[in-house]
C-alpha positions in Angstrom: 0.0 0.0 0.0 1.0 3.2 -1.0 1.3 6.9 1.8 2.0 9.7 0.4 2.9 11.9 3.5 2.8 16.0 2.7 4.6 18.3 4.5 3.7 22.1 4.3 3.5 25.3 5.8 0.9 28.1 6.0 4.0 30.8 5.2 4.7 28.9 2.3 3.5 30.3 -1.2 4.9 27.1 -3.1 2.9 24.9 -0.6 -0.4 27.0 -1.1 0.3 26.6 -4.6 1.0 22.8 -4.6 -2.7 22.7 -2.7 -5.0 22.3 -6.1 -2.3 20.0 -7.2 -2.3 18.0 -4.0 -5.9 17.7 -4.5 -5.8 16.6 -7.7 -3.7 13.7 -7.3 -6.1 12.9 -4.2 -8.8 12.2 -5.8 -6.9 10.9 -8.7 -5.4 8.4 -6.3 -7.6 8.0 -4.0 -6.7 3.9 -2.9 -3.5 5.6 -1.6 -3.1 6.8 1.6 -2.6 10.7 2.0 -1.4 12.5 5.4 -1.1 16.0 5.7 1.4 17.7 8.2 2.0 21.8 9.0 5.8 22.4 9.4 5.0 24.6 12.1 1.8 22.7 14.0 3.0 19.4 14.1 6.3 20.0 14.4 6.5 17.3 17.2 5.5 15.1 14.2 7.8 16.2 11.2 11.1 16.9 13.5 12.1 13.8 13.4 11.5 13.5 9.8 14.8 16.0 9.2 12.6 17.8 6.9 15.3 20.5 4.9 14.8 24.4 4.3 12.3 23.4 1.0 9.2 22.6 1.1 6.7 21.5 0.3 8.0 18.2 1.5 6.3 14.5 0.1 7.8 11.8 1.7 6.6 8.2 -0.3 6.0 5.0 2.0 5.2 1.7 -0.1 4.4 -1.3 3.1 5.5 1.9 5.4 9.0 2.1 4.0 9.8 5.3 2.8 11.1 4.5 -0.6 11.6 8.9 -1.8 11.1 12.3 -0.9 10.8 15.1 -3.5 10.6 18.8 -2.3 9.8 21.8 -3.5 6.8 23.6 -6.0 6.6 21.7 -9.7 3.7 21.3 -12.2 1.2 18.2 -11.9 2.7 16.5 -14.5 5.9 16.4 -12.8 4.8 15.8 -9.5 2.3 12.8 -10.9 5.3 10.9 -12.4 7.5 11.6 -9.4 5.1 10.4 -7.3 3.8 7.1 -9.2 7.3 6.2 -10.3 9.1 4.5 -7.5 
């Protein structure tokens, strides 16, 4: 099973961006499972995920392994194939 695990910020204008996108995907996807995180609300959550300076943040877990992270703002396209090709 697939979690797609999203980490964003408020603050951040690339993450507010990525939101339609997200959403997209969601329903696209929707047998996957999707978990949402604030950088700055759960921080007691993502800390230990050694999140870097970019976000947004999505973190890919296949049988709760992470098998990627990809950061940052990109078009659907990309973020579909980065996403779905692991």
């Amino acid at each position: 099973m697939k979690k797609i695990v999203i980490i964003s910020a408020v603050w951040c204008h690339a993450c507010l961006t990525m939101r339609k996108r997200n959403k997209a995907l969601k329903d696209k996807y929707s047998d996957w499972t999707w978990v949402d995180y604030d950088l700055d609300l759960d921080d007691e959550i993502v800390e230990p995920l050694k999140i870097g300076k970019l976000i947004p943040v999505y973190i890919i877990y296949e049988n709760n392994i992470e098998v990627k992270r990809i950061a940052g703002e990109m078009n659907l396209d990309v973020l579909e194939r980065e996403l779905t090709n692991v």
